[in-house]
N, C-alpha and C positions, 0 to 999 in steps of 0.2 A: 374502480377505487382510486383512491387520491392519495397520494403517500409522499411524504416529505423524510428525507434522509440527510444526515445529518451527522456530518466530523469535522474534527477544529480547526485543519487548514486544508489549503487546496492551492498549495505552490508547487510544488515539486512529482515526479511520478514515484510514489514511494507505496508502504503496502496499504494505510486506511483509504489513500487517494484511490489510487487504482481500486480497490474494495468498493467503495464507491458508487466510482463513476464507471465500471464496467456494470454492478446490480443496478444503477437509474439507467442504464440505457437497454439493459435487459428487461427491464420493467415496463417500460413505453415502449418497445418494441412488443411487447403481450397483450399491451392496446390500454395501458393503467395510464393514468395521469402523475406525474410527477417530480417532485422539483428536490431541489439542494438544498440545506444551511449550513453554511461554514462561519468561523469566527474571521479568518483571514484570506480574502479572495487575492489568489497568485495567480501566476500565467496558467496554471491547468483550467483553473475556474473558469476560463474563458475558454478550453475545449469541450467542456462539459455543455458550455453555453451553445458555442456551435452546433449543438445538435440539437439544437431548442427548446432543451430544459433549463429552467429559473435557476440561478444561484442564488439562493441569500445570503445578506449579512448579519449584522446585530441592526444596522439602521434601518432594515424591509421589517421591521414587525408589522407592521399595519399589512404590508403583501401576503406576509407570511400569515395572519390574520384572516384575509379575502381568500387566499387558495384551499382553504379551510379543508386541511388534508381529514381521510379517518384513519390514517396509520401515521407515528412518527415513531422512524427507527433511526436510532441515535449511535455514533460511539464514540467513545471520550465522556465521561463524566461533567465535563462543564456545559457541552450539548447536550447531555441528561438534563441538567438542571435549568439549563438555562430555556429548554424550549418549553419545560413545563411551566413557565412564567408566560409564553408568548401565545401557546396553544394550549388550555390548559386539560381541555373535555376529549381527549381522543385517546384513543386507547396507543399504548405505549409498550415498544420493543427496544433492548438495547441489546448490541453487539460487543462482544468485547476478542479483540483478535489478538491480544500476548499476555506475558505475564509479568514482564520485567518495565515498561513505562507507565511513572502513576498514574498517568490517567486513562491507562486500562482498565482502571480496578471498578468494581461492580459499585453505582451507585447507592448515594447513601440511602434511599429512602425503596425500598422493595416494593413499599404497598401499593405504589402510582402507577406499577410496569406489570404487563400482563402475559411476557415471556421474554426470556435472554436466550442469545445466544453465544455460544464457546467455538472457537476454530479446530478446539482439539478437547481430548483428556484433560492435556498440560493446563487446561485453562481453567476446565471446568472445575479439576481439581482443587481450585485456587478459590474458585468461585463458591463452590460448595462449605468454605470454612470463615465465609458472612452471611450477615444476616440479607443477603440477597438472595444467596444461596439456601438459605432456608425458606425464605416467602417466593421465592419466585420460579415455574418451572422453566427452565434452562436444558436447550436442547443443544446437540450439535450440527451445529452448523459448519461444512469442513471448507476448507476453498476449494477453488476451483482452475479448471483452464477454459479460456475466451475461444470456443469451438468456431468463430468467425476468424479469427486470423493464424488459424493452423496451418500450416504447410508440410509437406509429410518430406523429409528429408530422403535424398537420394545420393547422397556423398558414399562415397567407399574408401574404407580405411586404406592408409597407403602402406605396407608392412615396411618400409621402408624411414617415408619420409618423415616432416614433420608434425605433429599433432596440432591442427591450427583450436586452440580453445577461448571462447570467450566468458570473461569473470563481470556476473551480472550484478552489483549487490550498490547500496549505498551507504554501507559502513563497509571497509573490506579491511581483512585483517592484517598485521605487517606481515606476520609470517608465512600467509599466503605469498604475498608478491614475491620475498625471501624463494621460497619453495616454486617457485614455477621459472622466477630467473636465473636460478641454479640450472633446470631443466633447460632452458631457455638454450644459457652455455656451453648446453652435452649438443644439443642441437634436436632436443626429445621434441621440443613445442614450440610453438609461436601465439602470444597472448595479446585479446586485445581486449580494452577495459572498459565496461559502461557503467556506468551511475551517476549518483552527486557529485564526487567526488573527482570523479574523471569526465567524462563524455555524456551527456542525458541522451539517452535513444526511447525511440520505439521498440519496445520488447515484443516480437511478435514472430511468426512463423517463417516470414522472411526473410530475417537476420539470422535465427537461432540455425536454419540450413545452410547458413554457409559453415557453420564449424562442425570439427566432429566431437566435441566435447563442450558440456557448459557449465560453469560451478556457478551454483546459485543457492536461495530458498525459495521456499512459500512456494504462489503460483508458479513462479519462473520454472522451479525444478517440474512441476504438472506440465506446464508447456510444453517442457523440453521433451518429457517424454510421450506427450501427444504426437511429437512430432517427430517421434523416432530418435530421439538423438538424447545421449547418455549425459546423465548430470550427476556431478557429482556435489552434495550437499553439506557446503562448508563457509561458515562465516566467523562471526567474532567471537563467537561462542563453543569452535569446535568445530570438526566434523562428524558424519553420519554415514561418508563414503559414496557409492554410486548407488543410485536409486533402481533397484531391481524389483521384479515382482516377488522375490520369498523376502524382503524387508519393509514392501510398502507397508505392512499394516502394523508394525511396529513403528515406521516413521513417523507415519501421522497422529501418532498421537502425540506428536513436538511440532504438530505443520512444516514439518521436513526444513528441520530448522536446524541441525546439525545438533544440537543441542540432549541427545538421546543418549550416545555413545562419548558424543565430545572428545572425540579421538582427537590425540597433540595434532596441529596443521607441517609436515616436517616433507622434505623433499621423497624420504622412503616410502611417506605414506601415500602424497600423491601417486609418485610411482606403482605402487602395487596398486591404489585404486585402477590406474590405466593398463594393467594389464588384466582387468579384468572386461575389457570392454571390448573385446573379440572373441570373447565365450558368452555374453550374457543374451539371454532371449530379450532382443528391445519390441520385438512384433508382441510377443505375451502382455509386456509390460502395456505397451501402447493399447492394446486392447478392452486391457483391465480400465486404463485408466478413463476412455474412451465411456466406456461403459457407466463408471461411478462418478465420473468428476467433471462433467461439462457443466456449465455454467448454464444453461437450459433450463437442467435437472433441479438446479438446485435454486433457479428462480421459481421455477414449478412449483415447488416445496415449498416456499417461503408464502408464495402467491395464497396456497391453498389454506397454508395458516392463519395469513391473513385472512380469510372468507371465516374460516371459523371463529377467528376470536371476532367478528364482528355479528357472525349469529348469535356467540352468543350473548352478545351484549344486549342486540336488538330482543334475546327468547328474553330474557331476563336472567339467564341462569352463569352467566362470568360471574368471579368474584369481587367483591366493594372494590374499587380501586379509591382511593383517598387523593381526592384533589382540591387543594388546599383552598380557603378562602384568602379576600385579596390581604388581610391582616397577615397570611402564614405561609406567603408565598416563597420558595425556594429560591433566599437569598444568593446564593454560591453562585449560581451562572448570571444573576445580572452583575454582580460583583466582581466577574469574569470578563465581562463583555466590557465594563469600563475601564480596565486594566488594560485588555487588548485593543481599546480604542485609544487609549495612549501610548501602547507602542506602536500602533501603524500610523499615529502623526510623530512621532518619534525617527520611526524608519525616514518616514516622505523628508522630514529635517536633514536626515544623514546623506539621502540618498542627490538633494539640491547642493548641500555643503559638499559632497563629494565631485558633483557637477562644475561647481564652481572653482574648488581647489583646481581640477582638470585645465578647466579654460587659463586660469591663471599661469598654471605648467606651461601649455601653449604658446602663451603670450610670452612670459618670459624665457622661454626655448627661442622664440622669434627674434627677441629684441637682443640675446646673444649675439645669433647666428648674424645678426645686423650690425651691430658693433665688431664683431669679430670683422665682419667680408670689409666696411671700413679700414679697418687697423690694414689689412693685406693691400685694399687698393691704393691706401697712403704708401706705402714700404717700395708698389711696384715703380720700376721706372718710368720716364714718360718719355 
C-alpha cells in the first residue's frame, strides 16, 4: 500500500509530530510505502526525512500527485480539507487526538471519509455530537509506546536519598514547578526539565532510566511505564496521580491526560503521590502495558483496516464517498495553505531582520570597546 499522512506542522517534538512520525516509520518498516504532508516543514521534518520518507508541503502537489497514495490519513482539519483538493479519489481516514484545540474537531464534510479515529472516549465523545459522528464509523484508536526504544529501568529507590524526577511536558504548569521546588527545599527531589519550554530531548528509554519518577502525559506516561519506571500524570489541566494497573483503564479514556480526576497540582498532593511508589506493582503495570500498547500492535490494526476499506472499495460494496467536482472543491485547506504561505515568508522576514539586528549588536559592541581601549590608551602615561 501507499499511504500519505498528514498534520499541520512538523517543527517541534510535540504530541501530532511524534503521532506521526513514529506511525510512517512503523509503516515502512511493515514494508508499505509512505510519505508525509505538513503545512509547515521545521527541523523535525527533516528527521522524518532522514529515514527516507518524503515530506510534503503545500508546494509538492504535483509530488504529492505522482506518489499517488490509496490511503490519506489526515489530522487537523485544514489537512482534511486541504488534501482532499490535491488527491481527491482515495479513500480517506482522519485522526483526531484531543478535544480542546480547534482544529481537532472532526471535519466538516463526513461523506468524503471512510473511518475516524478517536485517542480515547474523551474524543469520541465529542465526536459523536457532529455530524461526523454521525456519518462516519469512528473507532479507537488509543496511543501508544515506541517498543524500539524501551529500556527496562534498573534504578532502586534510595529510602533515604533524593528522588531524582524528570518533568516531560511542553506546556507545564506554574504550580507544578511551585510544587516540586518546595519538595526540592525539604531535599525530597531533584528535577530536571524537558520540553519546548525548557530543554528539547529525546524522549526515550534511555533518559526515562536514569530517574525514578517521570510526570508526564499521553505516550510519555506509556513509556514510562514500559519501562518500569513510575509516572505520574499531571499537566495544565490537572492531575490523574501515578499510573497504576487498577486506574489505567479509567485513565485512558482522557489519554492519560490528567484531565479525569484533575486533582489541584499542590506540594501534599505530589507528596502523597510519591509515597505511593514503593507499594505499587510496576512489573504488573509494565506487562499490561506491554501487552495492549506497543505501537506494532497498533500499526497492525490500522494496516489491516486499511486492506479492508480497500477491498471494499475494489468488491464494490464501501459506501458513496462524495468527492467533489473541480467546481465544488473544499475551499478551507487551499485557503489554509495560502495563509500559511504567508506566514512562513513572514517568519523567513523576521528571522533575516533578527539576523541583521544581531550583527549590527556586534558591530556596535565592537566599535564601543574600540573607542573605549582609545579613551584609556590616551589617559596612559608614556
Amino acid at each position: 500500500m501507499k499511504i500519505l499522512l498528514g498534520t499541520h506542522h512538523l517543527e517541534i517534538r510535540a504530541g501530532s509530530e511524534l503521532f506521526t512520525a513514529e506511525l510512517a516509520n512503523s509503516i515502512q518498516a511493515s514494508g508499505h510505502d509512505v510519505a508525509v504532508f505538513t503545512f509547515i516543514k521545521g527541523e523535525f521534518a527533516g528527521l522524518i526525512e532522514a529515514n527516507g520518507i518524503p515530506v510534503f508541503s503545500p508546494d509538492d502537489t504535483n509530488a504529492m500527485a505522482r506518489f499517488a497514495p490509496d490511503i490519506v490519513q489526515t489530522c487537523h482539519i485544514p489537512c482534511a480539507h486541504f488534501l482532499r483538493s490535491v488527491v481527491p479519489d482515495v479513500i480517506r481516514v482522519h485522526a483526531m487526538l484531543g478535544v480542546i484545540p480547534p482544529m481537532e474537531a472532526p471535519p466538516l464534510e463526513g461523506d468524503a471519509f471512510s473511518l475516524g479515529l478517536a485517542v480515547s472516549e474523551e474524543v469520541l465523545d465529542r465526536i459523536n455530537k457532529t455530524t461526523f459522528g454521525r456519518d462516519v464509523e469512528t473507532a479507537i484508536f488509543r496511543n501508544w509506546f515506541d517498543e524500539k526504544v524501551v529500556m527496562t529501568s534498573t534504578r532502586a529507590l534510595n529510602s533515604h536519598g533524593r528522588l531524582r524526577v524528570a518533568v516531560i511536558t511542553n506546556h507545564i504548569a506554574p504550580e507544578l514547578i511551585e510544587a516540586l521546588t518546595a519538595l526540592d527545599a525539604t531535599g525530597d527531589v531533584e528535577v530536571d526539565y524537558f520540553g519546548a519550554q525548557q530543554r528539547s530531548a529525546v524522549v526515550d528509554g534511555r533518559l526515562l532510566a536514569k530517574y525514578d519518577l517521570v510526570i508526564s502525559i499521553g505516550r510519555t506516561a506509556l513509556l514510562a511505564a514500559a519501562c518500569g519506571v513510575p509516572c505520574i500524570m499531571a499537566d495544565i489541566h490537572g492531575s490523574d496521580g501515578l499510573l497504576t494497573v487498577d486506574n489505567l483503564d479509567r485513565v485512558r479514556t482522557v489519554n492519560f491526560s490528567g484531565r479525569l480526576q484533575k486533582d489541584p497540582i499542590t506540594k501534599t498532593h505530589v507528596q502523597v503521590e510519591l509515597a505511593k511508589i514503593r507499594s505499587y506493582d510496576s512489573e504488573q503495570l509494565r506487562n499490561r502495558i506491554a501487552a495492549e500498547y506497543s505501537l506494532a500492535s497498533r500499526t497492525a490494526w490500522l494496516l489491516t483496516r486499511y486492506e479492508e476499506l480497500l477491498g471494499e472499495r475494489r468488491n464494490g460494496v464501501q459506501k458513496f464517498l462524495r468527492n467533489p467536482s473541480i467546481f465544488e472543491e473544499p475551499s478551507e485547506g487551499l485557503v489554509h495553505a495560502e495563509i500559511i504561505g504567508t506566514v512562513r515568508e513572514l517568519r523567513k522576514q523576521l528571522e533575516a531582520a533578527q539576523q541583521q539586528i544581531t550583527a549590527l549588536g556586534k558591530v556596535g559592541i565592537r566599535q564601543r570597546l574600540v573607542r573605549k581601549w582609545k579613551k584609556l590608551n590616551a589617559k596612559a602615561p608614556r
